[in-house]
C-alpha positions in Angstrom: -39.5 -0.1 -35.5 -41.1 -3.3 -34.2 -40.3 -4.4 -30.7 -40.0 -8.0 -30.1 -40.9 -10.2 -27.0 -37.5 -11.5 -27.0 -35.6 -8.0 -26.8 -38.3 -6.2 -24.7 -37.2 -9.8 -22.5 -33.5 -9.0 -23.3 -33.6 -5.1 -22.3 -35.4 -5.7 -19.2 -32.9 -8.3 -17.9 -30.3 -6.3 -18.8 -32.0 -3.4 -16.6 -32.4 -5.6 -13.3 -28.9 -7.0 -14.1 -27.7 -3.5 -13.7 -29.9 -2.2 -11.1 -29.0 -4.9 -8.9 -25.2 -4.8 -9.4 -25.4 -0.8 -8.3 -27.1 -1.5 -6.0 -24.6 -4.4 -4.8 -21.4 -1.8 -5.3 -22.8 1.1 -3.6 -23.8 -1.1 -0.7 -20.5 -3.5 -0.3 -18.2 -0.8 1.2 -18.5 1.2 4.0 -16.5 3.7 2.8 -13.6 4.2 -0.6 -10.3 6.5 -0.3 -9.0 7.8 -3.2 -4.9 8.0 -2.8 -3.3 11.3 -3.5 -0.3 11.7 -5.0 2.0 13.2 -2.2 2.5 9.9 -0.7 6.5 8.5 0.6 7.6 5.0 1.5 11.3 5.0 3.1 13.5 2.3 4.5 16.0 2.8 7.2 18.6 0.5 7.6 22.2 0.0 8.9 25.3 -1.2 8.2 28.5 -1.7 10.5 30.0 1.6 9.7 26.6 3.5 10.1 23.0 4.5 9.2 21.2 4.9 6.2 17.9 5.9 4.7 16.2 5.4 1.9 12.6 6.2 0.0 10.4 6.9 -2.3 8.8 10.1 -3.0 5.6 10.8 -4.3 2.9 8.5 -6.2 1.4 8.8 -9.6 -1.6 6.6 -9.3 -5.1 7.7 -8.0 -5.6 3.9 -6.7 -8.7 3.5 -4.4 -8.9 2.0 -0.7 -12.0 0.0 0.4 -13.5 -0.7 3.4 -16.0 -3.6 4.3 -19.4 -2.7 4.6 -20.2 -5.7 7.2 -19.5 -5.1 10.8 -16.7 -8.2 11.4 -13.7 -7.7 12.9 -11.4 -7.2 11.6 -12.5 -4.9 9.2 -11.3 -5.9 5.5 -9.9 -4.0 2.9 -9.1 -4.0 -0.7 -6.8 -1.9 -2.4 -2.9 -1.7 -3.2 0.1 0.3 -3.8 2.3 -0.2 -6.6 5.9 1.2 -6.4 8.9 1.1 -8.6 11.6 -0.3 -7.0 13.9 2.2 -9.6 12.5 5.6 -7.6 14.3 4.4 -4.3 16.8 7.4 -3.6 19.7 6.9 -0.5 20.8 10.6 -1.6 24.2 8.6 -2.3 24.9 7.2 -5.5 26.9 4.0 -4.4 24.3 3.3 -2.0 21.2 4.0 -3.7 22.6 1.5 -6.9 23.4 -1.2 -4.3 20.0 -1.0 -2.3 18.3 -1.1 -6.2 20.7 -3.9 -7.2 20.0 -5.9 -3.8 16.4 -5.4 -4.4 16.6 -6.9 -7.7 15.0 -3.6 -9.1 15.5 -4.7 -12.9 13.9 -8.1 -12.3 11.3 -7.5 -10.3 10.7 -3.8 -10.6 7.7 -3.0 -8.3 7.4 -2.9 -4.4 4.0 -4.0 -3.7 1.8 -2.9 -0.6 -1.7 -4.6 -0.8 -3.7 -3.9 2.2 -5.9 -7.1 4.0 -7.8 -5.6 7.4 -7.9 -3.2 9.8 -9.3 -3.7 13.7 -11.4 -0.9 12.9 -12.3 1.5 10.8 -10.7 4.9 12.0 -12.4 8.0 13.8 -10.9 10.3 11.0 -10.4 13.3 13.9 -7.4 15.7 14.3 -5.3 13.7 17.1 -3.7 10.9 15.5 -5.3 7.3 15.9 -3.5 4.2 17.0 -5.1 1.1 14.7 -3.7 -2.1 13.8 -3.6 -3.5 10.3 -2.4 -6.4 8.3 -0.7 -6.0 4.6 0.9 -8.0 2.2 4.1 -6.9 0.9 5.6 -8.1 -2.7 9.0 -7.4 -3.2 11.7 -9.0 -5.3 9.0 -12.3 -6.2 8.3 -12.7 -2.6 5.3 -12.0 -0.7 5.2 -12.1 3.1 1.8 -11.0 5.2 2.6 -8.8 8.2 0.9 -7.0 11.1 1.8 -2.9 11.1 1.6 -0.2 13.0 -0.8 2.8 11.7 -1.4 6.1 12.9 -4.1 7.8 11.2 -5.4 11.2 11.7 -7.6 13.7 9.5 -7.0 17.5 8.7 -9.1 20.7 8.4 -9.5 20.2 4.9 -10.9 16.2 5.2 -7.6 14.8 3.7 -6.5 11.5 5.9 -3.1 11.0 6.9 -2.2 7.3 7.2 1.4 6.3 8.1 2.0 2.8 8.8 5.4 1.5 10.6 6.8 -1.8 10.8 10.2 -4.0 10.3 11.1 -6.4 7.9 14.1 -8.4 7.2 15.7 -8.8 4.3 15.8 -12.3 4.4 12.1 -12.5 4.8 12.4 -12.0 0.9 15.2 -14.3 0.3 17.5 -10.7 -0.3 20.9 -10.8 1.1 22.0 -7.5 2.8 24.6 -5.6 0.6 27.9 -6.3 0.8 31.0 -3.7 -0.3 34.9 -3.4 -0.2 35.5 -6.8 0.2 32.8 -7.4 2.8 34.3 -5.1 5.2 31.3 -2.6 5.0 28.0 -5.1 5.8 24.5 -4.0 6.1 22.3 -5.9 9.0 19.3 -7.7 7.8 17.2 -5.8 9.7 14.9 -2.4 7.9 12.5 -0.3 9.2 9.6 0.6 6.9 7.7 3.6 7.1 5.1 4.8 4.8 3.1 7.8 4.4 0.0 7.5 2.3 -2.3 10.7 2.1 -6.7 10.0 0.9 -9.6 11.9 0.5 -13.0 9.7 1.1 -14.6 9.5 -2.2 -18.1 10.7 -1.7 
């Protein structure tokens, strides 16, 4: 089969084209996380009467987190978390429908965590790390940026343990706090979100 200027032309772009784009992915991040699926996110909250606490067990996605390759600070990130709002379980059935209902689960039916920066990129040892870290989080068709806390550790067997802490109101997402019995039982508008997300560096 004859070979023609114009495809021998065509084939070689295409190689450069490709050479150059690895070469661009491998080199744009200073390091990838691949998410494991034993991951939690829980809400505590309160009402007038008294305490609750709700979460979110486990994740099926193997989403990856990235890490700038460039040395600014703060370090970016890339990557997110997609959660159905329907998992949320208040091990009580009243509450956990309410909290669902408030959260406007059938309308908008994914809690979203996208993560923005870090101050640095962690030491990945045994003792846990304090870092600071800015997300976005999506929930009920509202999106609000916010600084969290993270402590981030690394185990004998190289799996990271992030946890990330910080509080939200429920008016930050236009939400109003549950109301029941008339209004004599009232949840406050404040909630304290935890989550625990466990990687493994992708090699």
């Amino acid at each position: 089969m004859r070979i023609t200027k114009s495809r021998m032309f065509s084939a070689t772009l295409a190689l450069v084209s490709w050479v150059l784009f690895a070469g661009f992915y491998q080199g744009a991040y200073k390091a990838r996380w691949v998410i494991l699926k034993d991951c939690s996110v829980k809400v505590n909250g309160s009402t007038n009467v008294n305490k609750f606490s709700c979460s979110i067990n486990g994740y099926p996605n193997s989403d990856t987190l990235a890490f700038s390759n460039n040395a600014a600070m703060p370090l970016a990130m890339a990557g997110k978390l997609a959660l159905s709002v329907s998992s949320f379980d208040c091990n009580n059935a009243m509450m956990t429908s309410d909290l669902r209902k408030t959260l406007k689960a059938k309308e908008f039916p994914h809690l979203r965590i996208t993560f923005v920066s870090l101050d640095k990129y962690p030491a990945l040892q045994a003792n846990p790390e304090r870092i600071k870290g800015i997300v976005n989080i999506e929930l009920a068709g509202v999106n609000k940026r916010t600084e969290v806390n993270y402590s981030v550790s690394a185990d004998n067997q190289k799996i990271i343990h992030l946890i990330g802490t910080q509080t939200v109101l429920f008016s930050d997402f236009n939400l109003t706090p549950p109301r029941k019995l008339g209004g004599m039982i009232r949840a406050n508008n404040e909630l304290d979100v935890e989550f625990r997300i466990n990687f493994r560096v992708v090699p």
